[in-house]
C-alpha positions as CSV (number, residue, x, y, z in Angstrom):
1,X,-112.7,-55.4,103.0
2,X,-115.2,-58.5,103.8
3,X,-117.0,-61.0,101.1
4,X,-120.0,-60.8,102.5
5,X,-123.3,-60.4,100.8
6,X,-124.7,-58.0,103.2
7,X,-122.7,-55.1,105.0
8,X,-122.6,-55.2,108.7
9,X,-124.9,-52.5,109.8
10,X,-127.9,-54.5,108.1
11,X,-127.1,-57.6,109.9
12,X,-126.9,-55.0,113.1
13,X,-130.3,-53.9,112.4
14,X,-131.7,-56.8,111.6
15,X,-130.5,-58.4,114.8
16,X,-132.5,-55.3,116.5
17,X,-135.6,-55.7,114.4
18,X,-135.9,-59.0,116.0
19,X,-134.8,-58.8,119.5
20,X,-137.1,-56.4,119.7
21,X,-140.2,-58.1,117.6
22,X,-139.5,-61.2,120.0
23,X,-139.3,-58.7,123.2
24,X,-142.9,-57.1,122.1
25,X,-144.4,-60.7,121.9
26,X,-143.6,-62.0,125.4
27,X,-145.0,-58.5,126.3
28,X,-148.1,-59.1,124.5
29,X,-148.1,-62.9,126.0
30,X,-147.6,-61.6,129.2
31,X,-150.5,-58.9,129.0
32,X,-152.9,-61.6,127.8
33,X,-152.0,-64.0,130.4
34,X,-152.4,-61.4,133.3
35,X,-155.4,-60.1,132.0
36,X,-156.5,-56.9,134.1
37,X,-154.0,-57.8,136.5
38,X,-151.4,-56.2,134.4
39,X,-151.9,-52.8,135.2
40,X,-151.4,-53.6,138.9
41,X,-148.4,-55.8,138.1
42,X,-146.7,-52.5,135.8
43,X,-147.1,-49.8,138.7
44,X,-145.4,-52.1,140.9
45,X,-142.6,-52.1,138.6
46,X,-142.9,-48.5,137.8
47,X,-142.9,-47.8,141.6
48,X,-140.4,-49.9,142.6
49,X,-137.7,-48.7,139.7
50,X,-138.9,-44.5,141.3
51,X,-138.0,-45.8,144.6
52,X,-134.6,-47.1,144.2
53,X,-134.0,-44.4,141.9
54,X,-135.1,-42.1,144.7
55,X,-132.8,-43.9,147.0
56,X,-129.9,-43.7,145.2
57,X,-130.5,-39.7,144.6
58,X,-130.8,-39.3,148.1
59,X,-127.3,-41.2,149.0
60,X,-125.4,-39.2,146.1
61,X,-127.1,-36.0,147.9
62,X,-126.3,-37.0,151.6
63,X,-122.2,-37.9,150.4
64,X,-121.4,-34.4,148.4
65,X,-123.6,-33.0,151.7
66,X,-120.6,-35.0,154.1
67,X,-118.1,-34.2,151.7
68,X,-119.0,-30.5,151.7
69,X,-118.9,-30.4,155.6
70,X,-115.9,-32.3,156.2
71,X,-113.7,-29.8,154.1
72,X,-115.6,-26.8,155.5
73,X,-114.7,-28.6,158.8
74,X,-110.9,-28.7,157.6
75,X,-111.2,-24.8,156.5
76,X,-110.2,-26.1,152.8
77,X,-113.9,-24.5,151.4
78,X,-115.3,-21.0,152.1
79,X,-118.7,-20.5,152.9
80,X,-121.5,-20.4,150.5
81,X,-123.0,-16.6,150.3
């Protein structure tokens, strides 16, 4: 059992309340600085984030593909009907 005043989950939350007050002011800060420029600036980070999510999909899809052929190549796997 602690001394403390307040319990631990409030100091938790708390500590979230604010990270996330301070995050939403440098995003405000940052959409008045860039000014209509923002939107340009957000669908490059939007499409950069789908393309190296798309990426990494596509490498995760090419290995199981590899791994499927190498133990159909060893006669471990049947074929799929």
């Amino acid at each position: 059992m602690t001394n403390t005043l307040i319990e631990e989950p409030v100091v938790k939350t708390f500590a979230y309340f604010v990270l996330y007050m301070l995050l939403a002011v440098v995003v405000i800060l940052l959409a008045v600085l860039l000014g209509d420029d923002g939107a340009w600036y957000f669908a490059w980070l939007i499409g950069t984030a789908m393309i190296v999510l798309i990426a990494a999909a596509s490498a995760a899809l090419l290995d199981a593909q590899e791994e499927h052929a190498a133990e159909r190549a060893a006669g471990k796997s049947r074929p799929r009907t």
